[in-house]
Legacy VTK file of the C-alpha trace (Angstrom):
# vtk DataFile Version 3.0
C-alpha trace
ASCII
DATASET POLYDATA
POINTS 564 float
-53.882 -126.617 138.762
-56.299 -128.208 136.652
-58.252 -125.126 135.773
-55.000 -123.167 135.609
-53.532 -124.984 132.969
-57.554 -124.963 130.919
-56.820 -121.221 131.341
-53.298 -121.451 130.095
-54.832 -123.422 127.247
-57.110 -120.804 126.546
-55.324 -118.134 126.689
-51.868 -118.840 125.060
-53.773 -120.792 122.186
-56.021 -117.915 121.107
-53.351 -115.394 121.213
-51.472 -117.357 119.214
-54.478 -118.192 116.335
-55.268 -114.157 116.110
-51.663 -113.441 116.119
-50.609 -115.437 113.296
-54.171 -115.213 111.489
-53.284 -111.681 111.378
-50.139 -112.145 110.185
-51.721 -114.481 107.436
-53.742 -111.692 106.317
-51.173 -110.040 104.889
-47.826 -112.201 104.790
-46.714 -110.301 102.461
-46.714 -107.100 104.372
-45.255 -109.776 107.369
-42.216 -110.178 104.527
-41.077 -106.975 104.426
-41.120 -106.516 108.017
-38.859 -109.540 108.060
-36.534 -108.143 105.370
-35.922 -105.449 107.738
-34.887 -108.159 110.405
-32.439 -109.655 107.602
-30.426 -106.250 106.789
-26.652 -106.942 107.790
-27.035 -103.384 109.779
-30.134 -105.063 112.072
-29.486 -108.437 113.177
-25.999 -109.120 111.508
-24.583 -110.295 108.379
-25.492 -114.190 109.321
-28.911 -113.087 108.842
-28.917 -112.024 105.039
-28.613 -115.425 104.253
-32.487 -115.466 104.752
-33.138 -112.379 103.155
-34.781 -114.147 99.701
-36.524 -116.222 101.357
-38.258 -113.677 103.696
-41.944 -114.480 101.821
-41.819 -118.366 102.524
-40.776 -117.602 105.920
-43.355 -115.172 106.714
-45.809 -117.882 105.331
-44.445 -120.811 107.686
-44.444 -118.483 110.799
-48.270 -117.931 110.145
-49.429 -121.174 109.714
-47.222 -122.415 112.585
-48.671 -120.139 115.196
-52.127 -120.753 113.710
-51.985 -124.650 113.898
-50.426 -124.602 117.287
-52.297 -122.188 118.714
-55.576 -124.395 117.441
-53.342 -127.610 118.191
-53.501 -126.776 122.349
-57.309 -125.841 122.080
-57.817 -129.334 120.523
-55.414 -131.224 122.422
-53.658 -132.395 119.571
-50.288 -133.653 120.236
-49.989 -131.970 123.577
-46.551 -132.028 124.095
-45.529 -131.761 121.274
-47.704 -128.446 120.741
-46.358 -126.839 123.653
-42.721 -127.834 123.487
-42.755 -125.943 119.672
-45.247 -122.863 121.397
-42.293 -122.762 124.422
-39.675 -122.501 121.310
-41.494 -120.578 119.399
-41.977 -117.558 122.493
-38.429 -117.950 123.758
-37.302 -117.280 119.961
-39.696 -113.994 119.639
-38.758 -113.362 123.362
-34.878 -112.937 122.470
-35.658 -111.118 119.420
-38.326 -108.543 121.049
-35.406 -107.897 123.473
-32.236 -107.719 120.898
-34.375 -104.921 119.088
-35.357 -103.405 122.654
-32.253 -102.641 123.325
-31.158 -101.267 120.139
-28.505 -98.845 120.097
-29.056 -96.579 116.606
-25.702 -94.821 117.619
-24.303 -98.223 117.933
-21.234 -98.505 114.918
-21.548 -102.532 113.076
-19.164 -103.113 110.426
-19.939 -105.533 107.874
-18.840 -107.042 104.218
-20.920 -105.454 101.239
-22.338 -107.773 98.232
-19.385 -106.713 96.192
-16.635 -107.067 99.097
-15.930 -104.066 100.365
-15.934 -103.272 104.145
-19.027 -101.062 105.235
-19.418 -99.148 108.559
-22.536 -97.530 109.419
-24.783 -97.316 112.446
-26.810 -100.322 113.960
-30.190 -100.952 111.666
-32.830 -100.492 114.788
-36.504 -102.180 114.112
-38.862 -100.059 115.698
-41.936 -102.153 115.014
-41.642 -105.719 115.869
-44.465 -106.881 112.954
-46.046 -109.156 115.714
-49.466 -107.999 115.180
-48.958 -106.699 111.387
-50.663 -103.388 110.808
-53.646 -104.378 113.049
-52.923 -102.587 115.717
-51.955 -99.067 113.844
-55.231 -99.270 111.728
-57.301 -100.313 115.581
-55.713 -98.439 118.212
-53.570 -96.450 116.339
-49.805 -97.244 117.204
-48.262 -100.730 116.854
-46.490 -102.054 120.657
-43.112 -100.808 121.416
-40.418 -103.311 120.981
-40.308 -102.903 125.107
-44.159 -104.118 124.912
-43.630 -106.877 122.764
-40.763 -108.272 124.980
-43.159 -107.795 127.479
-46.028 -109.724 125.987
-43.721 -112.633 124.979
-42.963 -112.961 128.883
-46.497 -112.999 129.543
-47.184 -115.968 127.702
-43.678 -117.521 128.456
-45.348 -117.377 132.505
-48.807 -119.206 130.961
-46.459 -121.440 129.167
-45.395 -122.871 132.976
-48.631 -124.008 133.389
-49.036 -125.357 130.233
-45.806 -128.190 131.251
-47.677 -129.282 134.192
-50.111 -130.765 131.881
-47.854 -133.126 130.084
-49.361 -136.085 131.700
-53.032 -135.265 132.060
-53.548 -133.054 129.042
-54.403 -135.294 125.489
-56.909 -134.893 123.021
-59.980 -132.879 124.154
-63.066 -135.295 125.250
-65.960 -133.782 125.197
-65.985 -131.982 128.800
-63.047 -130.305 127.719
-64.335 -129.413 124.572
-67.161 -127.293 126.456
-64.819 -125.802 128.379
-62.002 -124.842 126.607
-62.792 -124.620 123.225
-66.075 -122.260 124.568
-63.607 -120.046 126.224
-61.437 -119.815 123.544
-64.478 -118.485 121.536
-65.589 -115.819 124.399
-61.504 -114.965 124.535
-61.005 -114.247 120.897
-63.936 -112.177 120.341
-62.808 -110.160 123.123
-58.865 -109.819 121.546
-60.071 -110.124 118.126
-63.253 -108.626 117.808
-63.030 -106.019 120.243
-59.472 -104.579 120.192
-58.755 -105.373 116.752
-62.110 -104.959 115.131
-62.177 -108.262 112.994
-63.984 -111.530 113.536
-62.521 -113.364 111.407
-60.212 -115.042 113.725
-63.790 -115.765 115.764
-64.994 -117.479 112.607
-61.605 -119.173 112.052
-61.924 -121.398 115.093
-65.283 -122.163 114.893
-64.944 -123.812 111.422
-61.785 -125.077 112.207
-63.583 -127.126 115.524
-66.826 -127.928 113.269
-63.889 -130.016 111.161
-61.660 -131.135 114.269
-65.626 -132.506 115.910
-66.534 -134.039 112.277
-63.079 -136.015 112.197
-63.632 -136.910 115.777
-66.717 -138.461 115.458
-66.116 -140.338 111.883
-62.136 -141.460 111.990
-61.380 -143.195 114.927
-58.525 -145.079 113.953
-55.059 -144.554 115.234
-53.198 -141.359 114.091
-56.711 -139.462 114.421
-54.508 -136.500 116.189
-52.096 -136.230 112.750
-55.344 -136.211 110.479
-56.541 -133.146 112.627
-53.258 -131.117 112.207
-53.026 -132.424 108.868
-56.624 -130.432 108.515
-55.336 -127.287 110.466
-52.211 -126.790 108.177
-54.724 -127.562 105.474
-56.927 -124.859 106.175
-54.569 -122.195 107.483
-52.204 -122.621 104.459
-55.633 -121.814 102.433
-55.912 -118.457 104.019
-52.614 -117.828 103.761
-52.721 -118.690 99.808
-55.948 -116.377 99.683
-54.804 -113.552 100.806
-51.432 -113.899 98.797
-52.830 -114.679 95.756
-55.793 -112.046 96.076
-55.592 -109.147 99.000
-55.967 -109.044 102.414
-59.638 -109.398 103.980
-59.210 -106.754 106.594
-57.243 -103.798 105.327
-55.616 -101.971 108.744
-53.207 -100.127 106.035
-54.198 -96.574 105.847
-54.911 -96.867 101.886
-57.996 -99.193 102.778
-61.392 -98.195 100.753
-63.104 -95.553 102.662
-60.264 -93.803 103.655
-59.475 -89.885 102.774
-56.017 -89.859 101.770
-55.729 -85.844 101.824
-57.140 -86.162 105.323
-54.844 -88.925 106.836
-51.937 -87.266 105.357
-52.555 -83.695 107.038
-49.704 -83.152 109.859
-50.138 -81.983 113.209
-49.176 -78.108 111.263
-52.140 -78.971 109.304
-54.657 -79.170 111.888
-53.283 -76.218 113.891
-53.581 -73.904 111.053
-57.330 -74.983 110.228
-58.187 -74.231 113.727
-56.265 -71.210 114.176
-58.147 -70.380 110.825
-61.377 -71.016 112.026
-60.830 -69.090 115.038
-59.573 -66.138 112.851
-62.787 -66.365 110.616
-65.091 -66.454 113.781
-63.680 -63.897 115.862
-62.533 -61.325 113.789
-65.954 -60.233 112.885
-66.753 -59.487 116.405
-64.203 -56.926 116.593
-65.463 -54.893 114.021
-67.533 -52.157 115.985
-64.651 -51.975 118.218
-62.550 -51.292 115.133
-64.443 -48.466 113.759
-64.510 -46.979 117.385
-60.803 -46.986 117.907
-60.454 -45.171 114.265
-63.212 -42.669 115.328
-60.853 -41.652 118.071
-57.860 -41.590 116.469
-59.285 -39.772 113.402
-60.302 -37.142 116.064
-56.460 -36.048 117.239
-54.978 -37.278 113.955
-53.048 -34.266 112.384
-52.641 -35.319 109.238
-57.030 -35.774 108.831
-57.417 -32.672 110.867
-55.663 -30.446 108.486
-57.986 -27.394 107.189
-58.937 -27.703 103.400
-58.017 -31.316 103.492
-59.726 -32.795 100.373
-62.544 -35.925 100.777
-60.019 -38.137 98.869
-57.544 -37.502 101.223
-59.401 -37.790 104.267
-60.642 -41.254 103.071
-57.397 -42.009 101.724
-55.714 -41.596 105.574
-58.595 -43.026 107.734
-58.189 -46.105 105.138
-55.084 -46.185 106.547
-55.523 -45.956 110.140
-58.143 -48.561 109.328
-55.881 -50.904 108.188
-53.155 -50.586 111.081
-55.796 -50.724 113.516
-56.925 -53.722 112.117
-53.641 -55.249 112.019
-53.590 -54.673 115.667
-56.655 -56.745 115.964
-55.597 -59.386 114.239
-52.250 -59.867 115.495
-54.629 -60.329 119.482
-56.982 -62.542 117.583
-54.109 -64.841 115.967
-52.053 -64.981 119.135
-55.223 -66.000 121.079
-56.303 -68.302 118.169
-52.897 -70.291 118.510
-52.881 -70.387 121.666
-56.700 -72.037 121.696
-55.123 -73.927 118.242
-51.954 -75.770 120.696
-54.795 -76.139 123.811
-56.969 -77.773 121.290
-53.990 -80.252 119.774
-53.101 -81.161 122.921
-56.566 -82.358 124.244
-56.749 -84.337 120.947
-53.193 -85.992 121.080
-52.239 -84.055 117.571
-49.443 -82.282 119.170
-46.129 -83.367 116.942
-43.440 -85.525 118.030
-40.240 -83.515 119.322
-37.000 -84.847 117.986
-33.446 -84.265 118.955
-29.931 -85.914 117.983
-27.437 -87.272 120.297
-24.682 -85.508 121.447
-21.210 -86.885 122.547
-19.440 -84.740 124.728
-16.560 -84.943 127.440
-16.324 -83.908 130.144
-14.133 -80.722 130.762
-12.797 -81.026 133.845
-12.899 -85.006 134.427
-12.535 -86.589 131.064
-15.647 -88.381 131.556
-17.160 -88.953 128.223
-21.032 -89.448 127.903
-23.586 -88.691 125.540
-26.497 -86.551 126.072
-29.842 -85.251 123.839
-29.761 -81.632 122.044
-32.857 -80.828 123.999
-30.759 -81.573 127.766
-27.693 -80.152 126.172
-29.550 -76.609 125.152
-31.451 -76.460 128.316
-28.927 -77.518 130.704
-25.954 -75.213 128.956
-24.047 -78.012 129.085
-21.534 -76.431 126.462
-20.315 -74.003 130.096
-18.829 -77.674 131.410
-18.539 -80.018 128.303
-16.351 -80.250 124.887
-17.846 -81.775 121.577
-16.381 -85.605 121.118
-16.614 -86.715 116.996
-16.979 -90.683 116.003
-14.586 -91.307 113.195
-15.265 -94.017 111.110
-12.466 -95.330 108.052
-14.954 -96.411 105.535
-12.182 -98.958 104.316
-10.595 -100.773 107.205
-13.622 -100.313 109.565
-11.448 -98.317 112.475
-13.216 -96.209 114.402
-11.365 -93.101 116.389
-12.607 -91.047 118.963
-11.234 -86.947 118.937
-12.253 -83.958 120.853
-13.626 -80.573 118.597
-10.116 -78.979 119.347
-8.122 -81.685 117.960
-10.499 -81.962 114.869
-8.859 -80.990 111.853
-11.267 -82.208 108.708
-8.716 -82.105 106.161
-6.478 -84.473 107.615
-9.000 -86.936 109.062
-10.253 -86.797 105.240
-6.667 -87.447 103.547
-6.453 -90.541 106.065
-10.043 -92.113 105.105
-11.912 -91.125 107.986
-15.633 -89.510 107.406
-16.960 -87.820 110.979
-20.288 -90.103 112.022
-23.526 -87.783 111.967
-26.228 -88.385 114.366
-29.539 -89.065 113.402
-32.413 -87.451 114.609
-34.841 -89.551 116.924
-38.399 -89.038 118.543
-37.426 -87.909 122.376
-41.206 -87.113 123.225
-43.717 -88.762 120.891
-46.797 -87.320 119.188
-49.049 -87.017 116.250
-47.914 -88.283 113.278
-50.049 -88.832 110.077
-50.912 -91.894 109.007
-49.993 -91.346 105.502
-46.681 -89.283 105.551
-45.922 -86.579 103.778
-43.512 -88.322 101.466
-46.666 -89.796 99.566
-45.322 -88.332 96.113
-45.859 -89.373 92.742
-42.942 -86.537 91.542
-45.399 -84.744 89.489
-47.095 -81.597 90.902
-50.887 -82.494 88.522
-50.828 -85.888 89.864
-50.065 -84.985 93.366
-52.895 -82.867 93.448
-55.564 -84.974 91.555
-55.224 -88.120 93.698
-55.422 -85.809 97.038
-58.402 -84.028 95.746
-60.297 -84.418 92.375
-63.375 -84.451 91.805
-63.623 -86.938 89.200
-63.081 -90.350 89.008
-59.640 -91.595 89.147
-57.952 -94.983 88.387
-54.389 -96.011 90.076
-52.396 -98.732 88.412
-49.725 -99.067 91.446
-46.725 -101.763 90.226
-43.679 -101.156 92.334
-41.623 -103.403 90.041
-42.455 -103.637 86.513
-40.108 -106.373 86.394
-42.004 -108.407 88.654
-45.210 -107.345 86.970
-47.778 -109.621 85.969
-47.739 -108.861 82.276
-51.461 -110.398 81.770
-52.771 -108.342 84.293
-51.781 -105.192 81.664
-53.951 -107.040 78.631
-57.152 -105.680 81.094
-55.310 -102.497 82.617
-55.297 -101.015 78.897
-58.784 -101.668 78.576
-59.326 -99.714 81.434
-57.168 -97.183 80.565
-59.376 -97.084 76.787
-62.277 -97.005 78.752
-60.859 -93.932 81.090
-60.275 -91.722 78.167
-63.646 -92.244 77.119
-65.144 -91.615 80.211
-63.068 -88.825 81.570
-61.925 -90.517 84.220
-58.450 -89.523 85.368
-55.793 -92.373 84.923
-52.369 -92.440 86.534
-50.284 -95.257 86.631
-46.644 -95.262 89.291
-43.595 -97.646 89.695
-40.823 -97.408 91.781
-38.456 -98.665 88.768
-39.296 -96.186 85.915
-36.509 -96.789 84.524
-37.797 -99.980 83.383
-41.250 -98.246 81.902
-39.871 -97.722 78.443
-39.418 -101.335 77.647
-41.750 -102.706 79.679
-44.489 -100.318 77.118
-43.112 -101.505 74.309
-42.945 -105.684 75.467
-46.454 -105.068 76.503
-48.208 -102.541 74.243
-48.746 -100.540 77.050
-50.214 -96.668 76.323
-49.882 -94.714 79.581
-46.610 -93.096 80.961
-45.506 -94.317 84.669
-44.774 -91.859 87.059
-42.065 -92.241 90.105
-42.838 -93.125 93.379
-41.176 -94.642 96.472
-41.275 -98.028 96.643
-42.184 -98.446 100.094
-45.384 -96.222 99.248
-46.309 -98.398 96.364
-46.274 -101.726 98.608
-48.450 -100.271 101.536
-51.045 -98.172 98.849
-51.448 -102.187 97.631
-50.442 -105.670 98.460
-50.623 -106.601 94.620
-48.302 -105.944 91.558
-49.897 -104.490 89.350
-52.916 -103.303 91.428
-55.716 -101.206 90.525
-57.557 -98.407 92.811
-60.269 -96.530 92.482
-60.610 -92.755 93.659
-62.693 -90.020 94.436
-62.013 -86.674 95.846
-58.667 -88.427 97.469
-61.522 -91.126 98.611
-60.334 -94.538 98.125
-63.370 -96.215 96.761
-62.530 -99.910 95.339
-59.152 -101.946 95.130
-58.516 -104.585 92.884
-55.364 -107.591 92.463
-53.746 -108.693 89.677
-55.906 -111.391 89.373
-58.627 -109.515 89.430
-58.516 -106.514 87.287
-62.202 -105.262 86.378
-63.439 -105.199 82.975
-64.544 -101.604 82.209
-68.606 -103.065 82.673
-67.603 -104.150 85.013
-65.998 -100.984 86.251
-68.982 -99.198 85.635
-71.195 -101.669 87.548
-69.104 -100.682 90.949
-69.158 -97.358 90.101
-73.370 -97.167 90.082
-73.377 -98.888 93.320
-71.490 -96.333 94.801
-73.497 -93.403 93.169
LINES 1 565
564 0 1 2 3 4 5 6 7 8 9 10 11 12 13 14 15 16 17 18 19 20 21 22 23 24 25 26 27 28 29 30 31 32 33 34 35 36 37 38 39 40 41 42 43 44 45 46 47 48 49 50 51 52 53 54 55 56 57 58 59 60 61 62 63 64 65 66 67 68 69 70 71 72 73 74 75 76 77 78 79 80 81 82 83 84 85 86 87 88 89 90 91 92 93 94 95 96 97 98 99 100 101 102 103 104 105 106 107 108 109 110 111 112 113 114 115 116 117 118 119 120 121 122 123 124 125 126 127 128 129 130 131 132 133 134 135 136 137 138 139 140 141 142 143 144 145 146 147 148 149 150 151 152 153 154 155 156 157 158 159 160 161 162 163 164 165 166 167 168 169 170 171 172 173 174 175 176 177 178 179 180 181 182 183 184 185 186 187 188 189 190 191 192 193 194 195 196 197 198 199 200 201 202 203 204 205 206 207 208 209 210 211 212 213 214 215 216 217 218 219 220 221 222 223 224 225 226 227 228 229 230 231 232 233 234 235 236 237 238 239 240 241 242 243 244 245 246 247 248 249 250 251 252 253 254 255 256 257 258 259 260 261 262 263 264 265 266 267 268 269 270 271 272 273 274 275 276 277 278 279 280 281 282 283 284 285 286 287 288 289 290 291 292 293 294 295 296 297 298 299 300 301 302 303 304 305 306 307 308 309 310 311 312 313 314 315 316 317 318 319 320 321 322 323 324 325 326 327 328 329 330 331 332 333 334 335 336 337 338 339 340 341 342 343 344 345 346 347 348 349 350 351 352 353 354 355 356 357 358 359 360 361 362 363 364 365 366 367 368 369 370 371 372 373 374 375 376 377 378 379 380 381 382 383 384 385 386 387 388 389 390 391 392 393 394 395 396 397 398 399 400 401 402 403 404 405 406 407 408 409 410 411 412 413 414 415 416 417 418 419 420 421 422 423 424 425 426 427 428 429 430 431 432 433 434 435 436 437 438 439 440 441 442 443 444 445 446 447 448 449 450 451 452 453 454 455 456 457 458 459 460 461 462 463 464 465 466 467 468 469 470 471 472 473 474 475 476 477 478 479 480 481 482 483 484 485 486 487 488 489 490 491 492 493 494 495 496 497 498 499 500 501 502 503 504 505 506 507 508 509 510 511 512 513 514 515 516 517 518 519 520 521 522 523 524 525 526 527 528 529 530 531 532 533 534 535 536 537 538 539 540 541 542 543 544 545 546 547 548 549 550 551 552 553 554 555 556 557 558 559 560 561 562 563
């Protein structure tokens, strides 16, 4: 039981120090995913209450799962530790399985900001947040709400352990300090290092036990166990601040400096058509003496070319034009075969696209029985031979929702009453290939579009997603830049989500450049920083910069040569 409980130790406590280090990293991107939780249509309207306060939230979780994840590798406060890790996995546990079993078909009625009644279908969170955007930038797909219930219920079973310790377990002595604070070590480079690619959480714990030995050995004095969390919340809240105030130290976003935006953002159409191309290009060639032997032979019993006095022009007029429908003959074999090698190929690589469908609620003909079924099983099955359409009304006032069969339907009257018929969404039935970037990176303006996927010269991005939130000082240095640009040739674009702000936010601020338009939720993920500054080449993402740390244009130029 002994070593059971040293392994629960181990275990439990590291996940918990690379989970919310993680988290730290980017608590602001942790924020939004929490804002998500807090929509009236996700969780219910109690939880809006906590919508404003998403940021300090997402800053408490982090430094709570970091300091008791560090607190049961030290010892500190054993109880304690584990009675807040037991809350704090039964919590997540319950909330990994509400969003589980989401029902996006599910109808929630709730009361608007202004007072009026809204009815729409349930808000489902897809992406639980629990490792941030780690595990999308490492393995390439975050865990399934399913997995993360799962994974909670993992370490709610190590937790078990962890209560038989209650009397034996205190602060570390030294033995134990070998033992589990060495595993702990060997554990996290394994989870952090290896499947998430970062040591940071590696280097994390051992500074944070050359502290927790250095109190050890020089305060001895009763409430030595407080000074040490006291140090941990220190330390982790200093990370937390770090990243916050500056940017994240590992970037998992797909906008992270080395990254080919016109590459991530190619579909799973994309790719097919550049093989299918390449194909084309290769084998079409080696069809050319066969192509000029099949025109040989139809020349020969053509009638029109074998007409007596026929001129030269017109002889080379008509075999051009046998040339060209054999040819298209050719090419229709060689593009047939080259998407057929093109779908082979997508599917080896995992590039094949997602297939979506919508839900379909239908009753039964004969028995009444009322169930609903995808358009994939309802096409494939003819379902239509045996079922009858069902339609969801919903009265956007009063919140009353009706059921009525297609032949009963009549739109007009439903409409004159208040009712609206509830469309189905689409969702992912099989899943596939979907780019990292999507395709809804758009700055609304064809030129720009095109020069931050592709040109060739150097190209500064002021991203601010709310001008109103802007830090205005930041601007003093982004016109220098933008001076300095002009000079230089460099390309210089500058996007908001709120343009309708840019007007008088130019004027307040002497600004120079226009803003384009772009979605908001593109702005945040490009950069965790408003304003923020990014540096491109050849839709390359080659240097990022915070508010706070907006480069002079020397300085500009002095990244710039280290990159040439």
């Amino acid at each position: 039981m002994k070593y059971l409980i040293y392994i629960a130790r181990i275990v439990v406590g590291s996940v918990f120090v690379v989970s919310g280090l993680i988290k730290a990293n980017d608590a602001l991107g942790f924020s939004y995913k929490l804002e998500e939780y807090f929509e009236p249509a996700a969780l219910g309207s109690f939880w809006t209450m906590f919508e404003n306060f998403a940021l300090p939230i997402a800053i408490l979780v982090c430094v709570a799962e970091v300091v008791l994840g560090l607190s049961l590798l030290f010892g500190t406060k054993y109880k304690l530790t584990v009675i807040f890790i037991s809350a704090f996995l039964v919590f997540f546990g319950f909330l990994t399985y509400y969003t589980a079993q989401c029902d996006p078909y599910e109808i929630v009625t709730y009361v608007g900001e202004t007072g009026e009644t809204i009815t729409t279908n349930r808000q489902c969170v897809l992406d639980c947040g629990c490792f941030g955007d780690a595990l999308k930038g490492s393995l390439g797909r975050s865990l399934t709400p399913w997995e993360s219930f799962q994974k909670d219920m993992v370490l709610l079973f190590f937790t078990i352990f962890l209560f038989f310790g209650f009397k034996s377990q205190k602060l570390n002595n030294e033995r134990k300090d070998k033992i589990i604070l060495g595993g702990a070590l060997l554990f996290t480079a394994g989870f952090g290092g290896y499947v998430f690619g970062w040591w940071m959480p590696l280097a994390f714990i051992a500074i944070a036990t050359i502290l927790y030995v250095i109190i050890k050995w020089f305060y001895v004095r009763k409430g030595r166990e407080w000074v040490i969390i006291a140090m941990l919340i220190g330390i982790s809240s200093a990370f937390a601040w770090y990243t916050l105030t500056y940017l994240p130290v590992k970037d998992y976003r797909p906008y992270a400096v080395g990254n080919n935006v016109a590459e991530l953002r190619k579909s799973s159409d994309d790719f097919k058509q550049e093989i299918m191309d390449a194909e084309i290009a290769k084998n079409m060639p080696t069809y050319a003496d066969a192509i000029e032997k099949d025109v040989l032979i139809l020349l020969a019993t053509d009638s029109i070319y074998q007409i007596a006095n026929l001129s030269d022009s017109l002889k080379n007029e008509r075999k051009t034009e046998l040339m060209q429908e054999i040819t298209y003959r050719y090419e229709d074999l060689v593009m047939q075969n080259a998407e057929v090698f093109a779908m082979d190929s997508l599917k080896r690589a995992n590039l094949l696209p997602p297939v979506y469908a919508t839900m379909y609620y239908l009753q039964n003909k004969e028995t009444g029985e009322r169930k609903k079924f995808s358009s994939t099983l309802y096409s494939s099955e003819k379902l239509w031979e045996n079922w009858d359409f069902v339609y969801v009304l919903i009265n956007k006032k009063t919140g009353d929702i009706v059921e009525v069969e297609k032949k009963d339907y009549k739109e007009e009257e439903w409409k004159a009453k208040g009712y609206k018929k509830q469309s189905s969404a689409p969702f992912v039935e099989v899943p596939g290939y979907e780019p990292k970037i999507p395709l809804d990176f758009d700055f609304n303006d064809d030129v720009i579009n095109a020069d931050i996927l592709g040109s060739e010269e150097y190209l500064l991005l002021v991203v601010t997603w709310d001008l109103s939130l802007s830090k205005e000082k930041a601007f003093v240095k982004i016109n220098e830049l933008y001076t300095h640009a002009q000079a230089k040739g460099y390309k210089f674009y500058a996007a908001t989500a709120k343009d309708y702000l840019a007007e008088d936010f130019k004027n307040a601020n002497n600004v120079e450049f226009d803003f384009a338009s772009a979605d908001e939720k593109i702005l945040k993920t490009i950069i965790r920083s408003n304003p923020g500054v990014v540096l491109m080449k050849g839709g390359v993402i080659l240097g990022k910069w915070d508010k706070n740390r907006v480069p002079s244009p020397k300085r500009l130029e002095k990244y710039i040569s280290k990159l040439k």
